[in-house]
C-alpha positions as a Markdown table, in Angstrom:
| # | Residue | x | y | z |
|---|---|---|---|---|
| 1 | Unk | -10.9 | -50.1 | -19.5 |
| 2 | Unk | -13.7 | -47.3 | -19.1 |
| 3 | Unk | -12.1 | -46.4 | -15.5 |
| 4 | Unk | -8.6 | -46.1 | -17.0 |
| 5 | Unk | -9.9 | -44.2 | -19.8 |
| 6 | Unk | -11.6 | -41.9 | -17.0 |
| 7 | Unk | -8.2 | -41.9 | -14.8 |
| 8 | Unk | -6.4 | -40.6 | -18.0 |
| 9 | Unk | -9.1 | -37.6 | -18.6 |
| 10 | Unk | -8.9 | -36.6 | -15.0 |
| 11 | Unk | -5.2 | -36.4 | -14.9 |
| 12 | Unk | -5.3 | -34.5 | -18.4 |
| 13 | Unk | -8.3 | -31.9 | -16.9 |
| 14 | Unk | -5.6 | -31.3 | -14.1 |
| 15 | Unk | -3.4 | -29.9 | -16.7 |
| 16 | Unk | -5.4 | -27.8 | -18.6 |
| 17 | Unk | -4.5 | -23.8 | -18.4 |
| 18 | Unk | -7.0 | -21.8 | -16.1 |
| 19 | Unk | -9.5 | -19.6 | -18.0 |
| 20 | Unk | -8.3 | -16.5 | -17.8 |
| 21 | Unk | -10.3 | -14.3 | -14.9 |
| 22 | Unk | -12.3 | -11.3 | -16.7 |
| 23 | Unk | -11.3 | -7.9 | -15.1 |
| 24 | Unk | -13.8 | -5.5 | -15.5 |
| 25 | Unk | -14.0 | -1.4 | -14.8 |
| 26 | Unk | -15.9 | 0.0 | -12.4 |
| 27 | Unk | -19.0 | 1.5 | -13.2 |
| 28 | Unk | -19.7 | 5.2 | -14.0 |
| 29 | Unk | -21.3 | 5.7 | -10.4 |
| 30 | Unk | -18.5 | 3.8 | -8.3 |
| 31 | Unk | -15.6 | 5.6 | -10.6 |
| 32 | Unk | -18.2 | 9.1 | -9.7 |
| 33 | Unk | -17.9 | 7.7 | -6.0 |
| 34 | Unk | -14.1 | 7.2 | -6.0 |
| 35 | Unk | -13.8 | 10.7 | -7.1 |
| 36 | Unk | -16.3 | 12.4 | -4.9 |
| 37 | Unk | -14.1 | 10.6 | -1.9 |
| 38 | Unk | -11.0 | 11.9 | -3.1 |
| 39 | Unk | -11.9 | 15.0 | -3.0 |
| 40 | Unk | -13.8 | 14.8 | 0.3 |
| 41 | Unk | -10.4 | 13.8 | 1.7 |
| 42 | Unk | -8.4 | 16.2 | -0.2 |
| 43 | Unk | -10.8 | 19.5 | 1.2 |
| 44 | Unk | -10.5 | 18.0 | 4.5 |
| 45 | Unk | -7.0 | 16.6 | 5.4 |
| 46 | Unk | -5.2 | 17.8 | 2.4 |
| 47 | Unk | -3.1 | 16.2 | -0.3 |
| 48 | Unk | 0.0 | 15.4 | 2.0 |
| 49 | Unk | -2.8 | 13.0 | 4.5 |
| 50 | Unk | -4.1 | 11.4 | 1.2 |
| 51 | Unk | -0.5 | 11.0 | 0.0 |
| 52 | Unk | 0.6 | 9.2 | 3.3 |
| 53 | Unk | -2.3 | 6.9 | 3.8 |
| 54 | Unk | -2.1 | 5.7 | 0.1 |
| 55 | Unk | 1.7 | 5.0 | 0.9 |
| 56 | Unk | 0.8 | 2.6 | 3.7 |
| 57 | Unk | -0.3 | -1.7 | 2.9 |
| 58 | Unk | -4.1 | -0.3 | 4.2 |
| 59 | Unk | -6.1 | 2.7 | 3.6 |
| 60 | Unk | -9.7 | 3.6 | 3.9 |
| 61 | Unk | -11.5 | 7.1 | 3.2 |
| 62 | Unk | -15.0 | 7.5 | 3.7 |
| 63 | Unk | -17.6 | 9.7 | 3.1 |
| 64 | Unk | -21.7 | 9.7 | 4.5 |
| 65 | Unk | -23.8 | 11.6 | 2.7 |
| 66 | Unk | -27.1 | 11.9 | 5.0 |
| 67 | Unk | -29.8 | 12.5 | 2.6 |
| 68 | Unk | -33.1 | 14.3 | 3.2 |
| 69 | Unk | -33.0 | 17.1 | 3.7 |
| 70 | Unk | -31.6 | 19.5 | 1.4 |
| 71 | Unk | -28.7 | 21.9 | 2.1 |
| 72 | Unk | -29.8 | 24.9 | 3.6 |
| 73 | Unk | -29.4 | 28.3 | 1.5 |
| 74 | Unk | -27.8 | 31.5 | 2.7 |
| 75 | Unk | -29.5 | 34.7 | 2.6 |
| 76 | Unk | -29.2 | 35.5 | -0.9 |
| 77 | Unk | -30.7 | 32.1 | -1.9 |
| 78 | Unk | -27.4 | 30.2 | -2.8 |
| 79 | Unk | -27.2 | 26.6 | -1.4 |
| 80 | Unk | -24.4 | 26.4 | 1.0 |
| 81 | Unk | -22.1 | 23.9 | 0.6 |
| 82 | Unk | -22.6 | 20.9 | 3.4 |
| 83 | Unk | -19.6 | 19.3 | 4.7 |
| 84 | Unk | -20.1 | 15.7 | 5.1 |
| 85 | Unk | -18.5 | 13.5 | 7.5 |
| 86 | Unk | -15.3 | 12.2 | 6.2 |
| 87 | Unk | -12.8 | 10.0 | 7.2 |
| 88 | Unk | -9.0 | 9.0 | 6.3 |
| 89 | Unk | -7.0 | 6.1 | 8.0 |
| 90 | Unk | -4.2 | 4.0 | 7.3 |
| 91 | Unk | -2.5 | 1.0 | 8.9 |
| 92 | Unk | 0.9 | 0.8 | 10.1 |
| 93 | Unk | 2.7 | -2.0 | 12.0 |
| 94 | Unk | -1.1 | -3.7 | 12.5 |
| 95 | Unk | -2.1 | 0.0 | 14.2 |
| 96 | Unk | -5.1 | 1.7 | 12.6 |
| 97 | Unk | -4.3 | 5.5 | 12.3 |
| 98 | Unk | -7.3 | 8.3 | 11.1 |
| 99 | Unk | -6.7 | 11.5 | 10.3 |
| 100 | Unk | -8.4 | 14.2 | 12.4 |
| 101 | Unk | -8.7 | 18.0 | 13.2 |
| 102 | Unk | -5.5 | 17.7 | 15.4 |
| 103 | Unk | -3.5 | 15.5 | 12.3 |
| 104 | Unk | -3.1 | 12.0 | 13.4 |
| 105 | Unk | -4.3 | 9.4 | 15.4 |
| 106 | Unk | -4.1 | 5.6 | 16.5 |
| 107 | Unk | -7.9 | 4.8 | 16.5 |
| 108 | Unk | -9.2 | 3.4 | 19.4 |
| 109 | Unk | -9.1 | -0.5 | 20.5 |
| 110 | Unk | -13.0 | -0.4 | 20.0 |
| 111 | Unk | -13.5 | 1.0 | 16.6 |
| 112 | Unk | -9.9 | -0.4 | 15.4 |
| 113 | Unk | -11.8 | -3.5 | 16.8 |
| 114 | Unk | -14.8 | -3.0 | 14.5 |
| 115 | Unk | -12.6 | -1.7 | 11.6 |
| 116 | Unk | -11.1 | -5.6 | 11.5 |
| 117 | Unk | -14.2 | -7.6 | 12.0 |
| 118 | Unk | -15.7 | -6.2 | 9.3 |
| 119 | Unk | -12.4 | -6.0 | 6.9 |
| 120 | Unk | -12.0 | -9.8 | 7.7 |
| 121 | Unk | -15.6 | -10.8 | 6.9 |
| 122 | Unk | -15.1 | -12.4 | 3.5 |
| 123 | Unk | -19.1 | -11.1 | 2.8 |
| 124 | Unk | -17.9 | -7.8 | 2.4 |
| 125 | Unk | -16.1 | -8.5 | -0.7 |
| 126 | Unk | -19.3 | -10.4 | -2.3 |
| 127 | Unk | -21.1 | -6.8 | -1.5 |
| 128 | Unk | -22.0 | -5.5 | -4.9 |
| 129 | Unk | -19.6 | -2.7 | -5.5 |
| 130 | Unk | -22.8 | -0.3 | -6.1 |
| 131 | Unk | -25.5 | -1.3 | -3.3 |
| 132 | Unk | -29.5 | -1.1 | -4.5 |
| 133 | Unk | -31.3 | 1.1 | -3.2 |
| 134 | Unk | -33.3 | -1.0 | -0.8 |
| 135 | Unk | -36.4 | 0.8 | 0.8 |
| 136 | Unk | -34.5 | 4.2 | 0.2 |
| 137 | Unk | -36.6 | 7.3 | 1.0 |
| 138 | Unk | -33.9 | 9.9 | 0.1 |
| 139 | Unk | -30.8 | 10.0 | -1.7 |
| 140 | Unk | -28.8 | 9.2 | 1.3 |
| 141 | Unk | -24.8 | 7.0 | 0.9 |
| 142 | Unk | -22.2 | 5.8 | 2.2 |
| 143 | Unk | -18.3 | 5.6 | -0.2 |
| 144 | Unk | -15.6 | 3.8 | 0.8 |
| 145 | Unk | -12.3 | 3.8 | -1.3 |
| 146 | Unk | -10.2 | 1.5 | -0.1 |
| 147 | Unk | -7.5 | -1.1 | 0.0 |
| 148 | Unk | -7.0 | -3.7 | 2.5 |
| 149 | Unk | -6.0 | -7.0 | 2.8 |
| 150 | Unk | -3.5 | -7.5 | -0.3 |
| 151 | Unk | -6.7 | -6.9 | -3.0 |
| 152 | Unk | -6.2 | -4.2 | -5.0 |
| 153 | Unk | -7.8 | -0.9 | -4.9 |
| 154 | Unk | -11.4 | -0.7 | -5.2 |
| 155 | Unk | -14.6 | 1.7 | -4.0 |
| 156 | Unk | -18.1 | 1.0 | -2.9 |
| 157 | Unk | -21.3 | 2.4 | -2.3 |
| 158 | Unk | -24.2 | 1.5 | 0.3 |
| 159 | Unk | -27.3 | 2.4 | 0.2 |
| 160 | Unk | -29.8 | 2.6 | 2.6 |
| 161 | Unk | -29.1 | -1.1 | 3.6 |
| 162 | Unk | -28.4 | -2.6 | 0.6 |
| 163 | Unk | -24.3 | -3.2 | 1.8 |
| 164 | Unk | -24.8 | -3.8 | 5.2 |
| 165 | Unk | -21.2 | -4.5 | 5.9 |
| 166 | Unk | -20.0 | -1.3 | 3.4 |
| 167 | Unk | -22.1 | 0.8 | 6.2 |
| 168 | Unk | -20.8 | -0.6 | 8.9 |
| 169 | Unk | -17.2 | -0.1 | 7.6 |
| 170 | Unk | -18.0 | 3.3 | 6.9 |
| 171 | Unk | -19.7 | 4.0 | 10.2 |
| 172 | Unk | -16.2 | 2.7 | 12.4 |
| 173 | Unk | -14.2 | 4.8 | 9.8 |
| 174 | Unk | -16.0 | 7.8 | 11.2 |
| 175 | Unk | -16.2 | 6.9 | 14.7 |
| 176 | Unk | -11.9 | 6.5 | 14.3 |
């Protein structure tokens, strides 16, 4: 009787609706990070670049800022904007394509290569979307907006090795 009893509370727990999955916002700093990509990209490759990669299943624009030390001044003692390595690609037909200073480009086998491993690595979706700041000496970063893979849009930030796999995505962006 007790493992017919247990039979029947299995096959009910089976039917049971799914707790509904929380969705929470981003943060301040990743929605900060989103923005500070966006307009990265936009200074660089322009809105019609941004428009087309955002139009295609994949898309990924990065941005490295180095760190130490600080921007340089001019001669009147105004900081001079630094412009930090960005990147734009898209995929298309299972081609990675990144925007550069001649417009657009299939990225080569060996960074396209690296683009995937890392993109198919299921760790770098448990990456914390905002990396600690492990051992960091200066205020140094890597963003990545990005959607790949069917998941929905999202950004991250590394930090001096605290998303190991968010740098290296962000490093083969660059190298595209």
């Amino acid at each position: 009787m007790r493992i017919a009893i247990a039979l029947l509370l299995l096959a009910f727990a089976g039917c049971a609706a799914p707790a509904p999955v929380a969705v929470t916002s981003p943060s301040p700093a990743v929605q900060s990070a989103q923005k500070e990509v966006e307009q990265s990209v936009l200074a660089r490759f322009g809105e019609a670049a941004l428009a087309r990669a955002r139009r295609a299943d994949e898309f990924i624009a990065a941005v490295r800022y180095p760190g130490l030390p600080m921007p340089p001044h001019d001669t009147d003692g105004k900081p001079i904007t630094p412009v930090y390595p960005t990147a734009l690609l898209y995929r298309e037909k299972g081609q990675w394509f990144a925007y550069g200073m001649g417009g657009v480009h299939p990225v080569l086998p060996r960074w396209s290569q690296q683009l995937e491993t890392v993109l198919r690595d299921p760790r770098i979706f448990a990456e914390p979307a905002h990396g600690g700041f492990v051992g960091c000496t200066d205020a140094g970063a890597s963003y990545v907006w990005m959607r790949v893979e069917g998941r929905p849009e999202q950004t991250r930030i590394g930090h001096c090795g605290g998303s190991p796999l968010t740098e290296q995505l962000v490093s083969a962006a660059l190298m595209g």
